[in-house]
C-alpha positions in Angstrom: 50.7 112.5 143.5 52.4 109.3 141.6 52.7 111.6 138.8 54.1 114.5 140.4 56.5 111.6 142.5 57.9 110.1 139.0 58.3 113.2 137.8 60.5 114.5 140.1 62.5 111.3 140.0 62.9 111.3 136.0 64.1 115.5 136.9 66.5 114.0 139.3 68.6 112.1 136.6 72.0 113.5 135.5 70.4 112.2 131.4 67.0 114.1 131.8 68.8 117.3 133.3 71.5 117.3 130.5 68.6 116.6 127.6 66.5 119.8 129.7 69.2 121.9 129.6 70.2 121.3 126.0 66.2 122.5 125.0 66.5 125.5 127.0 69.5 126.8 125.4 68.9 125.7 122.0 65.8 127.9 122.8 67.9 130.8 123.5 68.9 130.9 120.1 67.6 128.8 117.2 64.5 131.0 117.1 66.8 133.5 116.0 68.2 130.8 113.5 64.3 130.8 112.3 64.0 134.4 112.3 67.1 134.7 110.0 65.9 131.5 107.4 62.1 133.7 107.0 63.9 137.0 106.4 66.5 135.3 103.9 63.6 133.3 102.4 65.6 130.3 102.5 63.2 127.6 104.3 64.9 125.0 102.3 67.8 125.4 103.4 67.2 123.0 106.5 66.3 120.4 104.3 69.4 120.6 102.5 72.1 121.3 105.6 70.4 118.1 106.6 71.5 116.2 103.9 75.0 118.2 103.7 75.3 116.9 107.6 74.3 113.0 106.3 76.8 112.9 104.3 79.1 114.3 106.5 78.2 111.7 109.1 79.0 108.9 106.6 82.3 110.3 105.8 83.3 110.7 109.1 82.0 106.8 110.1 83.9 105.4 106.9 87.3 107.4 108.6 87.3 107.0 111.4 86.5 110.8 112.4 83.9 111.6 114.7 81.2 112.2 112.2 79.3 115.1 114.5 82.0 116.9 114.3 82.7 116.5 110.3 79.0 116.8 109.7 79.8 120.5 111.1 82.8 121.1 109.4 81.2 120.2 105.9 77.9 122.1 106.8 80.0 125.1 107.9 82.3 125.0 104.7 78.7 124.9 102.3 77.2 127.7 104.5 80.3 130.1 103.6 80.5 128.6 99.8 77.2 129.4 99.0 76.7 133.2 100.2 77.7 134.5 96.8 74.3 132.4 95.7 72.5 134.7 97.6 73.2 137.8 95.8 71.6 136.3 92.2 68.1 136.5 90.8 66.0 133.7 92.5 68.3 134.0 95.8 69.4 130.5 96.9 65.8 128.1 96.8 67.7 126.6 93.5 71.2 126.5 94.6 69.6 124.6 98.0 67.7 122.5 96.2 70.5 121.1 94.2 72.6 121.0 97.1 70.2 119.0 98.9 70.0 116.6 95.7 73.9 116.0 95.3 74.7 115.6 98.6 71.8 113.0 99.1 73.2 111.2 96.7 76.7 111.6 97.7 75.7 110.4 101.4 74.3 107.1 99.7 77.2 106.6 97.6 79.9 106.6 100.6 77.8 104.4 102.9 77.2 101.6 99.7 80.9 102.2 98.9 82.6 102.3 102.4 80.7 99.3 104.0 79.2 101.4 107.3 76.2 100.5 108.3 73.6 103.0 107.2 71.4 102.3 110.4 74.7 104.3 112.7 74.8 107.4 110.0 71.0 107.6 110.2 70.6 106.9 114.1 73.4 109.9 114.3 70.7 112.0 112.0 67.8 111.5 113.4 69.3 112.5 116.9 67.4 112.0 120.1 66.7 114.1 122.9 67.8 111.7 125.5 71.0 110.7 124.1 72.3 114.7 124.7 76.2 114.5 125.4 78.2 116.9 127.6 80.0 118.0 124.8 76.9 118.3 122.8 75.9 121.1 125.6 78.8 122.9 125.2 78.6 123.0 121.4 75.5 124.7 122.1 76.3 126.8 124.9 79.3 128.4 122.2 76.9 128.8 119.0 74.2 130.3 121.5 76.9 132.6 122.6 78.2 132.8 119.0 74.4 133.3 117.1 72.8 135.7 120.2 76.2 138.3 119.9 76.1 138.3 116.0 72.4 139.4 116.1 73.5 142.1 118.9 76.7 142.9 116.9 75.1 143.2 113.5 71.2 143.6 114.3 71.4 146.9 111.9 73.3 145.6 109.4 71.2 142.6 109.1 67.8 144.7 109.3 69.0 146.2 106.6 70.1 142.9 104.7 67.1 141.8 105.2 64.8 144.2 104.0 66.6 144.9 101.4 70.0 144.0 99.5 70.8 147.1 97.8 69.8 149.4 100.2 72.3 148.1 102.3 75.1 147.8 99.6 74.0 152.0 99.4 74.1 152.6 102.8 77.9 150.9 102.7 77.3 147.8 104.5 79.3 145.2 103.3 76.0 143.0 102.3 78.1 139.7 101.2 80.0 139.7 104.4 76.8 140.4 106.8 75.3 137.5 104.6 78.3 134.9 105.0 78.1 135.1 108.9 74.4 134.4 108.8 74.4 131.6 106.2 77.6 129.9 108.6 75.8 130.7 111.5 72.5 129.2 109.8 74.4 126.0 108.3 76.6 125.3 111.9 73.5 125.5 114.3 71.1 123.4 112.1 73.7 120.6 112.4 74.6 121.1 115.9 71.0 120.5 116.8 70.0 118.1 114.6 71.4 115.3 117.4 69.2 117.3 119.6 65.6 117.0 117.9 66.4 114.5 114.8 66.4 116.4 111.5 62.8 115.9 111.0 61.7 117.7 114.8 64.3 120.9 113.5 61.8 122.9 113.1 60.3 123.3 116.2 63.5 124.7 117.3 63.7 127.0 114.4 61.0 127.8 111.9 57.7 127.3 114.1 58.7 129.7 117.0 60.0 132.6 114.4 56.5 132.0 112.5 54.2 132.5 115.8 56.8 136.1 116.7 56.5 137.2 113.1 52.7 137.3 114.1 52.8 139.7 117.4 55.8 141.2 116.3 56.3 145.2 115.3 60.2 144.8 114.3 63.1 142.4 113.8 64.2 143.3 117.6 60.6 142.5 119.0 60.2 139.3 117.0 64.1 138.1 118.0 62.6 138.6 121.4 59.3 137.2 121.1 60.7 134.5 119.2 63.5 133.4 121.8 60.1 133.5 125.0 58.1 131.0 122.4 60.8 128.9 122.0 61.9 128.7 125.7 58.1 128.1 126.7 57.2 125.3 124.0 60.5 123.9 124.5 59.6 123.6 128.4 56.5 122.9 128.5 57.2 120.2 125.4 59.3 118.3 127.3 58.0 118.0 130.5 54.5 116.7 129.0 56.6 114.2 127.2 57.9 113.4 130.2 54.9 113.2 132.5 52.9 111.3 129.8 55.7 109.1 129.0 56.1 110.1 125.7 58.0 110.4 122.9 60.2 114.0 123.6 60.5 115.0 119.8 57.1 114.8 118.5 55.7 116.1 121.8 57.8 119.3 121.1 56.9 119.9 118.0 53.0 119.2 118.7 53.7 122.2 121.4 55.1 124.1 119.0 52.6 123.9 116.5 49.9 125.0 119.0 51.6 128.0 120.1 52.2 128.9 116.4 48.5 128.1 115.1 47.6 130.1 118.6 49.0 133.0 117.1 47.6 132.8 113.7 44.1 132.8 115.2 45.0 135.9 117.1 46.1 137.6 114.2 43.1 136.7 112.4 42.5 137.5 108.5 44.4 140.7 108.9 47.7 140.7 107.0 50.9 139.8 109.4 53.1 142.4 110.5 55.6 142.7 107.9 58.4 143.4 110.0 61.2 141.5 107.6 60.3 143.1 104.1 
């Protein structure tokens, strides 16, 4: 009853309602982020929007500029720079890798240069849960919008992209265009909710819920789909466990997530997964 009591109260607070709502509609949509990283092969590409959105946080602390906001700009100008990466033999693990490298380093050099206190840039990176922001909602209420009607707008196109490059270039789809919007879309969302979960939690936002729908799944439209229910469930049922046990929100998440997704492994067995990307 105490539990159920405390609770209630914690659900009751204007922080703990803002935080709740800002899981649920990050997992409306960054499972379809995931879903777009597995079937473009590019799973380092968190790592390295991570770093693009570090140093764009210590650029933005050094001048005065809100640095969530230029962390977004940079990551969004990257996304759309790198798309004609994708097109080469080798597809973009190499370009993301050196990417993630340079700007690293970059992001250390401007916080030794400029004086800011590394701690704030960091802090600002590693994100928490309970620190969600009004406008930090409706940043993600507009990419869920934004990510959700792309899929719906371009779900052929990007079936096709997916499976395969030049049958979509022969079936006159415009393959580098299709691409660019995903990469943005990619690049923007992973740094939007990186304040959310902390740049080390991303994944169970992103990668863990498309890996348990690319287990059940028949198609791209059924794993979207199944992806989006994981993600709302784990995301849900993550966060209320943290808060009834009084823990840590981030970890807690991603130890949900990684159930579910293990979960579906074992249910798929030793069979081979549905290959519903390639």
């Amino acid at each position: 009853m105490m539990l159920a009591v405390s609770l209630g109260e914690l659900l009751s607070l204007p922080v703990i309602q803002r935080s709740g709502a800002g899981l649920m509609v990050a997992g409306t949509f960054m499972p379809v982020v995931g879903v777009l990283i597995i079937g473009f092969d590019i799973l380092t590409v968190r790592f390295a929007v991570m770093h693009v959105a570090l140093l764009g946080l210590a650029l933005g602390l050094w001048i005065g500029v809100d640095p969530t906001l230029l962390a977004l700009l940079l990551c969004a100008g990257v996304g759309t720079a790198i798309t004609p990466l994708a097109g080469r033999p080798g597809g973009l693990s190499g370009p993301m890798g050196l990417l993630m490298t340079i700007t690293a380093a970059a992001a250390l050099l401007v916080l030794s240069v400029s004086g800011v206190n590394a701690n704030s840039a960091f802090t600002l990176l590693w994100g928490s849960i309970l620190a969600t922001r009004t406008s930090d909602l409706v940043l993600l209420v507009v990419l869920a919008v934004l990510v959700l009607g792309m899929f719906v707008w371009r779900r052929r196109e990007l079936g096709l992209v997916l499976f395969d490059r030049e049958v979509a270039a022969c079936s006159g789809i415009a393959v580098g265009t299709v691409t660019a919007v995903a990469l943005l879309g990619i690049s923007v969302s992973i740094a939007a909710s990186i304040r959310l979960t902390g740049a080390l939690l991303i994944d169970s936002l992103t990668i863990l819920p498309a890996l348990a729908a690319r287990n059940l799944a028949h198609s791209l439209g059924s794993m979207v789909r199944i992806a989006i229910v994981i993600g709302l469930v784990g995301n849900a049922v993550g966060f209320l466990l943290a808060l009834a046990l009084d823990l840590p929100p981030g970890p807690v998440l991603v130890m949900v997530a990684g159930v579910i997704t293990i979960t579906t492994y074992i249910k798929k067995g030793p069979q081979q997964h549905a290959q519903v990307l390639h």
